[in-house]
Each structure stands twice: as structure tokens, then as C-alpha cells.
C-alpha positions in Angstrom: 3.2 13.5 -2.0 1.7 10.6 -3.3 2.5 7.4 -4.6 1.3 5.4 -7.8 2.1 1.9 -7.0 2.3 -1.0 -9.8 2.3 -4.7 -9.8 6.7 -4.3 -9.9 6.2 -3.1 -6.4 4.7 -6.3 -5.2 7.1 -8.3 -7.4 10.2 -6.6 -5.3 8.9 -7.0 -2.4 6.5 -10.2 -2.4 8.2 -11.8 -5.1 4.3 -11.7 -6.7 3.9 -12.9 -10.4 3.0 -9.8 -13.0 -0.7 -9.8 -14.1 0.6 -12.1 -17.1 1.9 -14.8 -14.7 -0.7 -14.9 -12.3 -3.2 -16.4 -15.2 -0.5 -18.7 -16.0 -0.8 -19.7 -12.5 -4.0 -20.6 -13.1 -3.9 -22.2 -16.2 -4.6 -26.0 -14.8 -7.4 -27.1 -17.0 -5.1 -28.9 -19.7 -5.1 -25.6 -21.8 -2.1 -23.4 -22.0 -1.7 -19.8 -21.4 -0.2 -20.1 -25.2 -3.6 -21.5 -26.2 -5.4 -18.9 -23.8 -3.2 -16.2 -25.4 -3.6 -16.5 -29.0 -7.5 -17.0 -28.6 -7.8 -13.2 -26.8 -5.2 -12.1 -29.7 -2.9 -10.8 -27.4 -5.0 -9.2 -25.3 -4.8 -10.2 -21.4 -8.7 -9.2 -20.3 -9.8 -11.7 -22.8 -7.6 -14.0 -21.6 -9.0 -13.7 -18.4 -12.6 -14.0 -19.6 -11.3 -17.4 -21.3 -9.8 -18.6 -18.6 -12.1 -18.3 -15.8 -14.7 -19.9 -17.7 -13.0 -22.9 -17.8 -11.8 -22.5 -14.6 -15.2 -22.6 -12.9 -16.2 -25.8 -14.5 -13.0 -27.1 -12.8 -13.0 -25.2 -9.5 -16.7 -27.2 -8.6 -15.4 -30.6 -9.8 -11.5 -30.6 -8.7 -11.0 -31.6 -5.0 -8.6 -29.0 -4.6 -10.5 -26.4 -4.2 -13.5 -28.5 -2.4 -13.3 -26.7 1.2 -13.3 -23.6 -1.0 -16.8 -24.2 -2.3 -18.4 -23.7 1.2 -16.6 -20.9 2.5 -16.9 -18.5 -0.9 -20.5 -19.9 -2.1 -21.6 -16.3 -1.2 -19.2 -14.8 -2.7 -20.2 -16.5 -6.4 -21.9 -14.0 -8.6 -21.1 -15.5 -12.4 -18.8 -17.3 -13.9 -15.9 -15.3 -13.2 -16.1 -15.7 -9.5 -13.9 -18.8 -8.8 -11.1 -17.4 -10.2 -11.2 -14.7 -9.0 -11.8 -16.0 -5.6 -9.3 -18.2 -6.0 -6.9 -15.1 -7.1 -7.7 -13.0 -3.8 -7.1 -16.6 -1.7 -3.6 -16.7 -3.2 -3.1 -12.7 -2.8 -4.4 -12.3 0.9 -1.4 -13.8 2.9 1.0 -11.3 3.5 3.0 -10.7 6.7 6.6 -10.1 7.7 8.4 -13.3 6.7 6.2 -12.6 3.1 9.1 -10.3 2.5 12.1 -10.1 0.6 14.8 -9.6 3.5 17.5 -8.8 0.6 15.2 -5.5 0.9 15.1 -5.1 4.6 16.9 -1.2 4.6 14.4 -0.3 2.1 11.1 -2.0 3.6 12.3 -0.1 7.2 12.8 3.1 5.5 9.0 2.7 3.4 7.1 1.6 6.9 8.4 5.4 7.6 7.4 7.5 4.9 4.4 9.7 6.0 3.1 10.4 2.2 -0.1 12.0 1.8 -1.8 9.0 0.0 -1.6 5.9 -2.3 -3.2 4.8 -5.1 -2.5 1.6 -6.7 -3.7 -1.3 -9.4 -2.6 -4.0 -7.2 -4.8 -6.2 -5.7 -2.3 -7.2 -3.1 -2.9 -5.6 0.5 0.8 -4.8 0.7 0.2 -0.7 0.6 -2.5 -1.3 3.4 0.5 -3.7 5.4 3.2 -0.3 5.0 0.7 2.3 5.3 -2.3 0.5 8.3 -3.2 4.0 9.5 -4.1 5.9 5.8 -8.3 4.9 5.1 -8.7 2.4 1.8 -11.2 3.3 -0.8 -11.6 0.0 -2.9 -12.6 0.7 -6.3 -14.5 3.3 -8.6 -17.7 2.8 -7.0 -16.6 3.6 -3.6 -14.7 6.8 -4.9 -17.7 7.7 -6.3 -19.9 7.6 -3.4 -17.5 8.5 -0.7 -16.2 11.6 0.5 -12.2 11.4 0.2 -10.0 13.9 1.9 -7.0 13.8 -0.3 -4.8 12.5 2.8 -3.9 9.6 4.6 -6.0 7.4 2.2 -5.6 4.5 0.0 -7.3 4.9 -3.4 -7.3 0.9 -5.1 -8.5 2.2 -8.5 -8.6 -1.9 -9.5 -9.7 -3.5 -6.8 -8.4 -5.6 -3.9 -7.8 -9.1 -3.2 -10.6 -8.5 0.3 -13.4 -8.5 -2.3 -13.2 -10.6 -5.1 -15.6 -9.1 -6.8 -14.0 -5.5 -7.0 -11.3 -7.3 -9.1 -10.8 -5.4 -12.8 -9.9 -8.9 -14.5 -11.9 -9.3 -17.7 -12.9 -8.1 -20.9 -16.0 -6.6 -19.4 -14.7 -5.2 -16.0 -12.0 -3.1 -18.5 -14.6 -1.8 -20.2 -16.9 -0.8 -17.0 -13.8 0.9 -16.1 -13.2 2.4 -18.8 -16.8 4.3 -18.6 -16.3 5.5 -15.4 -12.2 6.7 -16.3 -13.5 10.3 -17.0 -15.1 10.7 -13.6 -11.9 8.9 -11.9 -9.6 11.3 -13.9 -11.6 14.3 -12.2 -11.0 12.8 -9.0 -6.8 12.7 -9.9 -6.5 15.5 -11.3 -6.5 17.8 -8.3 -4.4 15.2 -6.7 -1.7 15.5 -9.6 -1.5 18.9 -10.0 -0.7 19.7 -6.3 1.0 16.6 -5.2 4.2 15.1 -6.5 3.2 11.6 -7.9 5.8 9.3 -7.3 5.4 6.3 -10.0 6.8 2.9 -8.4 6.6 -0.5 -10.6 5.5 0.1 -13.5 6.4 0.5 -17.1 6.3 3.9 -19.1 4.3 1.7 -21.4 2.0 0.6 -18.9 -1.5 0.5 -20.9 -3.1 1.4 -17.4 -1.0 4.8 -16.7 -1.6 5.5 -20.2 -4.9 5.2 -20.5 -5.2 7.4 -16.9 -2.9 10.1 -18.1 -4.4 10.4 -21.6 -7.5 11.0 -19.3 -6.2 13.7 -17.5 -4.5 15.2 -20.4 -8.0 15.6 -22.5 -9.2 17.5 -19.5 -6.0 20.0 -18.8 -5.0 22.5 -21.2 -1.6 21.9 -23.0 -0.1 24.9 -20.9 -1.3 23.3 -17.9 0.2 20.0 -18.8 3.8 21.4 -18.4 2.9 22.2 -14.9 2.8 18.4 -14.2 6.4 18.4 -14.9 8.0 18.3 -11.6 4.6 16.6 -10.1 4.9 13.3 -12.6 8.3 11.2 -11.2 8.9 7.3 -13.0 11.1 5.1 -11.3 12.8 2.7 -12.8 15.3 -0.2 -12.3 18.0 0.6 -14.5 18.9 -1.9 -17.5 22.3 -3.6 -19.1 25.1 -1.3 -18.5 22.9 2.3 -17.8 23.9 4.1 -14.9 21.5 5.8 -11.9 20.6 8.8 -13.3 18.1 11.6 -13.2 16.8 13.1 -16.6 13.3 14.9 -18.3 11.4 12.7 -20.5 8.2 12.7 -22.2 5.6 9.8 -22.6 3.8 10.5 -26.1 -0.3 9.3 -26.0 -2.1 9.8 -29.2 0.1 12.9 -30.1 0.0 14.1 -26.4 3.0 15.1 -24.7 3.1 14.6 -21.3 6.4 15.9 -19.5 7.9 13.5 -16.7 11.2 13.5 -14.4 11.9 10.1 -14.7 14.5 8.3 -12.0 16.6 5.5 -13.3 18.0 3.3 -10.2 18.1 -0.1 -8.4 18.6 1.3 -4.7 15.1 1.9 -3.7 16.5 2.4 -0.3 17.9 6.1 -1.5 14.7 7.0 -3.3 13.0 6.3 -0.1 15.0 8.3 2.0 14.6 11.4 -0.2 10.9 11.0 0.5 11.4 11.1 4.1 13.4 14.4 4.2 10.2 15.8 4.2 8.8 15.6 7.8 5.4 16.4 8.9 4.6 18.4 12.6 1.1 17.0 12.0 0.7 13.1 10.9 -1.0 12.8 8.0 -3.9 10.5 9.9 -4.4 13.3 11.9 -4.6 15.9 9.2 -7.4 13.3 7.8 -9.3 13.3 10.3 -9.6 17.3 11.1 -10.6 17.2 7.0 -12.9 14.5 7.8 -14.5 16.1 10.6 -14.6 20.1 9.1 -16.2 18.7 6.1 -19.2 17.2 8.3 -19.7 20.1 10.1 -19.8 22.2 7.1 -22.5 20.0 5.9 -24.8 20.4 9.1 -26.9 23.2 10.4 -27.8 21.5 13.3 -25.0 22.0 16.3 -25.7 18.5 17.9 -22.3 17.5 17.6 -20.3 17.2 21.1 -16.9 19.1 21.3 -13.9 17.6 22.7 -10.9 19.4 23.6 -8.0 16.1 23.1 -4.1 16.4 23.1 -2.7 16.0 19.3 -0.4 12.7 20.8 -3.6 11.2 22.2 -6.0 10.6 18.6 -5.2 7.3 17.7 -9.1 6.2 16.8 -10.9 8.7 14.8 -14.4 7.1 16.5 -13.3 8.6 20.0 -13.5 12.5 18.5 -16.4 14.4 16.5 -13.7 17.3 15.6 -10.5 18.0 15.9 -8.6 21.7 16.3 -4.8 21.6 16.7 -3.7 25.0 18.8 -0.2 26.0 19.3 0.2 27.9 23.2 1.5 31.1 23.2 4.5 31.2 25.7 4.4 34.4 28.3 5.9 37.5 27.1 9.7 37.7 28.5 9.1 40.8 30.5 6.4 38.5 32.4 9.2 36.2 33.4 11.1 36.8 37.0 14.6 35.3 37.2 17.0 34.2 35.0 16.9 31.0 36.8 12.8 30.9 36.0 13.7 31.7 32.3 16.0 28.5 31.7 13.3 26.1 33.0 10.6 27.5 30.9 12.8 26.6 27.7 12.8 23.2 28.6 11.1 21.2 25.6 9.2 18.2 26.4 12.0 15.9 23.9 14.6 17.5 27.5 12.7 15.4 30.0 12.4 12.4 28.0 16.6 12.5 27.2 17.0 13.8 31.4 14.5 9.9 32.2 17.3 8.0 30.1 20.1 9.3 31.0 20.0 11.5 34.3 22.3 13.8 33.6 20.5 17.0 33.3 20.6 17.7 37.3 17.3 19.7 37.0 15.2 21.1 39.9 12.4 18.1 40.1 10.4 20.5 42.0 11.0 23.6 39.3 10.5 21.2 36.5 7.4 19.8 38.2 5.8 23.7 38.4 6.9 24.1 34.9 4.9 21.1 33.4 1.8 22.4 35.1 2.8 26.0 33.6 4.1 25.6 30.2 5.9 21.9 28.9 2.8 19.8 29.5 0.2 21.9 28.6 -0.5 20.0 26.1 1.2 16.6 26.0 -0.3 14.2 26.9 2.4 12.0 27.6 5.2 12.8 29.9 7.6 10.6 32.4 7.6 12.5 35.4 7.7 9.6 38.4 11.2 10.1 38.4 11.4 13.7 39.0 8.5 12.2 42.0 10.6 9.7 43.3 13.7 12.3 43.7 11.3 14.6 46.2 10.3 11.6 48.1 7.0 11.0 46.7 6.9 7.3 46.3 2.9 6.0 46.5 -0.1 7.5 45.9 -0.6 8.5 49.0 2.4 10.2 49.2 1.1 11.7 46.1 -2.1 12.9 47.4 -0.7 14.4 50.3 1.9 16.6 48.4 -1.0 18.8 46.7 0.4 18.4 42.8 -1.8 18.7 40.5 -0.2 16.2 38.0 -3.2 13.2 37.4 -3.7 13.8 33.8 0.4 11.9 33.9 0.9 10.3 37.0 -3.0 8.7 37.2 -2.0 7.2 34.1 -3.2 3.4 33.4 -0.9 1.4 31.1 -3.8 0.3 28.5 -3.8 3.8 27.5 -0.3 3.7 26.0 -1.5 0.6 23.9 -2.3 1.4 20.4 -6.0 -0.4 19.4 -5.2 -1.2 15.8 -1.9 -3.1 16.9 -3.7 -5.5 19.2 -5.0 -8.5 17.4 -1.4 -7.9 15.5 0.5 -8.2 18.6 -1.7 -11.5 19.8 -0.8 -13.1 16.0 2.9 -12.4 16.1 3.9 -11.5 19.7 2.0 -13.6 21.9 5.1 -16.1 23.5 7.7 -13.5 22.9 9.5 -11.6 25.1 10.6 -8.3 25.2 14.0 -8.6 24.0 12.6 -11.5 21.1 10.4 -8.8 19.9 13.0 -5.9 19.7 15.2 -7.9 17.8 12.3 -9.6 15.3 10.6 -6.1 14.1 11.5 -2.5 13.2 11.9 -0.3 16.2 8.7 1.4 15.4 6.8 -1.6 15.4 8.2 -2.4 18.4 7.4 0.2 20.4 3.8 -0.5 19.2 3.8 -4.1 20.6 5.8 -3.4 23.7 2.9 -2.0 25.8 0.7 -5.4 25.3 3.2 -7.3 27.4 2.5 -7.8 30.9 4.1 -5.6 33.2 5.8 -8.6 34.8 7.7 -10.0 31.7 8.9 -6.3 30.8 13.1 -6.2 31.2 13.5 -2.8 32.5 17.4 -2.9 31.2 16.4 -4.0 27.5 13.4 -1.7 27.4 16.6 1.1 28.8 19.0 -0.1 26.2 16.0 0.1 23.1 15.3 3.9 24.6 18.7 4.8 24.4 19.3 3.5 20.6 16.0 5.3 19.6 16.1 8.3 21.9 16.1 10.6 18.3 12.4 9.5 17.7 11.4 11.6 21.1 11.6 14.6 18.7 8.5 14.7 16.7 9.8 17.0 13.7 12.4 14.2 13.5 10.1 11.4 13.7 6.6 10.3 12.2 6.5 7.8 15.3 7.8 10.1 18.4 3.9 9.3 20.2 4.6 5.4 20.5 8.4 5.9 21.6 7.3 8.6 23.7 4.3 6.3 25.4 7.6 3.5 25.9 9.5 6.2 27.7 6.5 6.6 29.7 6.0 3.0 30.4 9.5 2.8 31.6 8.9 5.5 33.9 5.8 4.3 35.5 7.5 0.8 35.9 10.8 1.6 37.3 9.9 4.5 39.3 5.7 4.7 39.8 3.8 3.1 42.7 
């Protein structure tokens, strides 16, 4: 499933202007938009091209934008540049207070949603803020010479904000685009006719949709375009006295009917929710990478690439592996199993010994269950608490450890860095660094959370509200429940090795 994000997504969320108001923004050279406006004729590139020719006379003479000059002087290519550095400067600041908190249910439920990709107009990084993990391709150029896997990616067919000159903002950059819209149609059209595409923020009059679907429609025969049907979804926010409904429409371009399901609501939050019915047993980053990796292989003859055998939970930085094979363990044949007593612990999941570290109530065996991670639960995960099931056979140091003959290192000689997540670190140092545990529990969503809660030092960690956040999150230890089970699971671990580790 993917999503086509449009400048009303920002607006609900950012409270940004639509591409109309952001040049009236700009208008500060004694000229109105009005005067702007009816010198393009109406038409919003040319007002653009207008406007940031006057604007650059003003952005080198206006004091305003003096400690600009400096900064951006490599970034200035023609005429155009100012504004549209100026543009990305006003664009680029985004974090959590940036948002809407009348949308709070909604925003939590988005930060969840593990869709197969994006692609957008915006030039706002707010798809890359919900989505840090999926891999951003700015622009047609980089489509072009890339290799995109269809998942976990970002596609920003106008440009972004982080490079000002990517920006599709005049007359001239409409009509580069417009040279290159058959080859980015070919690109999309796989995409739309095996993914749902799930319009957010825009109008069904949207010259930009238009012109993209007309695009795909010249290539697709007509009985093809009926296929899209189901694949093509419009939300909208309902108007005057309509009610939220679901209906079939059409959008008509040049005589082409195009066949859409098109959502009329203003609770985002439900829209969202349907999206996150469908769960995932493989993220989509992973996924990514495997596609990533198999197409590199394909492309070589030469076997100089290493192979590394890793744990599904344990990819978090796609640098660390060359390839990556996902292998599901065959359990032993029941006729191979002695004891009825030996057959209950072998169906004990790995979510069982995460719920029996929180609660203690499951009275198992720690010696049985021990045997039984080296035999079947652990296998492969990576993550497991077991210095509890330790600690109830006496084993309380590490040379207690070494003298009992387990064979448990891959959990127990486990160093706390490793249950940090890279890509959250200079996050965590931004908006973290003087909280405590608690103050960051009750500032961000659980899942982000649990992401910054393995930066803080050992010392400061509350074992009792790190207990109480476990118990009121214990259904994301289930990973068909949960896109984020391996960063609650790495908590549980963390609680473990503090409350009950040497």
C-alpha cells in the first residue's frame, strides 16, 4: 500500500500554507500577489518565475536575509535560487511541537502504519519525520538513475525543501517535468497497478494528479484502466452538510475515464486505523533491504561478497549486512518429543517469556525454559530476558555464570549499546538530553519511547516506571501485532539486565 501525499496533508498537520499562499508569503517587494497573479494569467509557475525575480534583487539588498547570503552562496545557481532558498529555510523546521496536537490520535496512529512507500509533491520533510526508516529518492533525476525497490521508500516526485534546487517552482521547472512525466509514469505504473494508492490532501482537480494519471492512462489500455478501480482511493474532508461516506467515482481527463473509490470524511484517525489492519511479519525496511541486496547479487558474477548469517530483530543499519535471507526453523516432528511435560515447554513462544519477566506468574521451570531457548525459542531471536530465569537458579555474576556451563552468551553477554537504535541517537541528544525516564514516557508516543529509553544512563533509569511503561505496552511484544515489537522487546531486555543481570 502506498500513499500519494498532497500539500492538504501538511496543512492538517503543519498548519503549512497551500502552494498559492506560500508565494503570497513571499510577496515583500511592494508588489502584490494580485499584481503577481494577473501578470502569469492565472497561472501559479509564472507567478513563481515573476516573483523570484524580484525577489533576488531584494534578498541581496534587504538586511533580513543578510546572514542568509553567506551560508546559501553555494547554493545560488540563477535567479530563482533565493527564493527558493528562502522557501526550503521556512519549510525545514519540523519537529514534535510543529504539530497540530488537535491531531494527536491520528499523528500516533500514522507514526504506525508500515505502508510499502510514499510518494508526494511536498517539499516539506514531514513524510520523511513519520516514515525515518523508508529510503527518499528526491526528484526525477534520482528516480532515474537509481535503482528503487518498490518498498520502504520515499519517492518526492517535486522535490524537497533539503535541496533547493530540486524545487518544481517555475514556469521552466513545470515544463522540465513535464518532459520527463512519461518516463516517471513508467516508473508508477507498476506501483499503481499492484498497490492500493491511497490519495491524501489533494483535490480531484489537482492539475498535478491529473496531469500523472492522464500519463498513466495513455500508457494502459482502457480494459486495464478498470483494474485501477479498487487500487485508486481519494480522501477527502467532507463539505457543508455531506455526510462520511464511501462511494465509486470517476475523474474525466481529456475524455478519459479513470475509475476511483473515493472516501469522504474528517476523522483521519479511522482511515488510519483501517490501514493498520494490515500487519506485516516482515517490516517493510527489512523487505527493502533483502530487494536491495538480491538485486546486487543478481548483477555480479563475481562471488566477492561476504555472507552473514544475522537474526531478523537485529538489522537495524542496512551498511552492517551485504545480504539478507529470512528462514523460518522447522520444529521437531512430535513423535521426536519425549514427555508430555517436554512438549508444553517447547510451545512456549518467545512473546511467553517476555509476559512471564513482567508479571511472574507463569511458575515455569527456569532450568527447562533455559534448555529450551538453547533448543527451540531462541534459535533465532536475538533478543531475550532471561537473567531472571538466572537469578531464580542462583546464578547471580558472571562467574557464577561461567561456572554453570550454559551456553547462553549470544543473551546474557549482552552490552546495552546494542539495544540502542543508531538513527535515533542525535534525535535523542536534541530532545532527550535533561529528561528523565518518566519525562520522556509521558512527552512522546510509546514507540518513540522505547527508542530513546536505551540512551539513558543506566543510573537514571526508574526500574518501577520502565515496569509500569512494559506493562501498558506488553501487546507490542507480539510482532504480528506490532510494527515495533524489536524496540519494546530490546526495553524488556534492558529491564531484565538491570534489575536482575550482574
Amino acid at each position: 500500500m502506498f500513499l500519494f501525499l498532497g500539500s492538504g496533508f501538511s496543512r492538517r498537520y503543519l498548519g503549512l500554507e497551500d502552494w498559492e499562499g506560500l508565494l503570497r508569503k513571499f510577496c515583500v517587494v511592494g508588489k502584490s500577489f494580485e499584481y503577481y497573479f494577473s501578470s502569469a494569467e492565472g497561472c501559479l509557475p509564472t507567478v513563481a518565475q515573476l516573483l523570484s525575480v524580484d525577489f533576488h534583487d531584494e534578498w541581496w539588498k534587504n538586511p533580513l536575509y543578510k546572514a542568509e547570503n553567506k551560508k546559501d552562496l553555494y547554493k545560488l545557481c540563477d535567479k530563482t535560487s533565493a527564493l527558493r532558498i528562502e522557501i526550503c529555510e521556512y519549510l525545514g523546521k519540523i519537529d514534535d511541537s510543529s504539530l497540530d496536537k488537535n491531531y494527536e490520535e491520528e499523528i500516533e496512529i500514522l507514526r504506525e502504519l508500515d505502508v510499502d512507500g510514499i510518494i508526494t509533491t511536498n517539499w516539506d520533510q514531514l513524510s520523511e519525520y513519520f516514515f525515518p526508516e523508508h529510503k527518499v529518492y528526491i526528484g526525477q533525476n534520482e528516480l532515474l538513475v537509481s535503482s528503487p525497490q518498490g518498498i520502504a521508500e520515499i519517492y518526492k516526485i517535486h522535490g524537497c525543501c533539503s535541496n533547493p534546487q530540486s524545487l518544481v517552482l517555475t514556469k521552466k521547472d513545470y515544463q522540465n517535468f513535464s518532459q520527463k512525466n512519461a518516463y516517471l509514469a513508467s516508473k508508477l505504473i507498476t506501483i499503481f497497478m499492484e498497490h492500493p494508492i491511497i490519495f491524501i490532501g489533494y483535490s480531484l482537480a489537482d492539475e498535478n494528479i491529473q496531469a500523472i494519471l492522464k500519463e498513466i492512462s495513455l500508457c494502459i489500455e482502457e480494459i486495464d484502466l478498470k483494474k485501477l478501480k479498487r487500487n485508486l482511493i481519494f480522501i477527502q474532508r467532507l463539505k457543508n452538510e455531506d455526510k462520511p461516506n464511501v462511494s465509486e467515482a470517476y475523474i474525466t481527463i481529456d475524455g478519459i475515464s479513470i475509475p476511483i473509490i473515493l472516501v469522504k470524511t474528517n476523522n483521519f484517525r479511522e482511515v488510519y486505523s483501517a490501514i493498520k489492519q494490515k500487519k506485516r511479519k516482515i517490516p517493510t525496511r527489512t523487505l527493502r533491504y533483502c530487494k536491495e541486496q538480491l538485486y546486487e547479487i543478481a548483477q555480479s558474477c563475481v562471488p566477492e561478497k561476504k555472507i552473514c548469517v544475522l537474526d531478523i530483530d537485529a538489522i537495524e543499519n542496512k551498511k552492517d549486512i551485504e545480504f539478507v535471507v529470512g528462514v523460518g526453523v522447522a520444529r521437531k516432528k512430535q513423535e521426536e518429543i519425549k514427555g508430555i511435560s517436554e512438549l508444553g515447554y517447547v510451545s512456549i513462544k518467545s512473546e511467553d517469556i517476555f509476559y512471564d519477566l513482567i508479571y511472574q506468574d507463569k511458575n515455569y521451570n527456569p532450568d527447562k525454559i533455559l534448555n529450551s531457548v538453547m533448543s527451540d525459542i531462541g534459535r533465532n531471536i536475538t533478543y531475550l530476558p532471561l537473567f531472571h530465569y538466572l537469578n531464580k537458579l542462583g546464578i547471580k555474576s558472571k562467574n557464577d555464570y561461567e561456572k554453570s556451563n550454559l551456553k547462553l552468551d549470544k543473551w546474557i553477554i549482552l552490552k546495552i549499546e546494542t539495544l540502542r537504535q543508531k538513527s535515533y541517537e542525535k534525535s535523542f541528544s536534541k530532545h532527550c538530553m535533561n529528561k528523565n525516564l518518566k519525562e520522556i514516557i509521558d512527552s512522546f508516543e510509546p514507540q518513540t519511547a522505547a527508542k530513546y529509553i536505551p540512551f539513558l544512563p543506566v543510573d537514571d533509569i526508574n526500574l518501577d516506571a520502565l515496569w509500569n511503561f512494559l506493562v501498558k505496552n506488553e501487546h507490542h511484544f507480539i510482532s504480528s501485532k506490532s510494527n515495533h515489537a524489536t524496540c519494546f522487546r530490546k526495553i524488556a531486555c534492558l529491564y531484565d539486565k538491570i534489575k536482575y543481570g550482574w
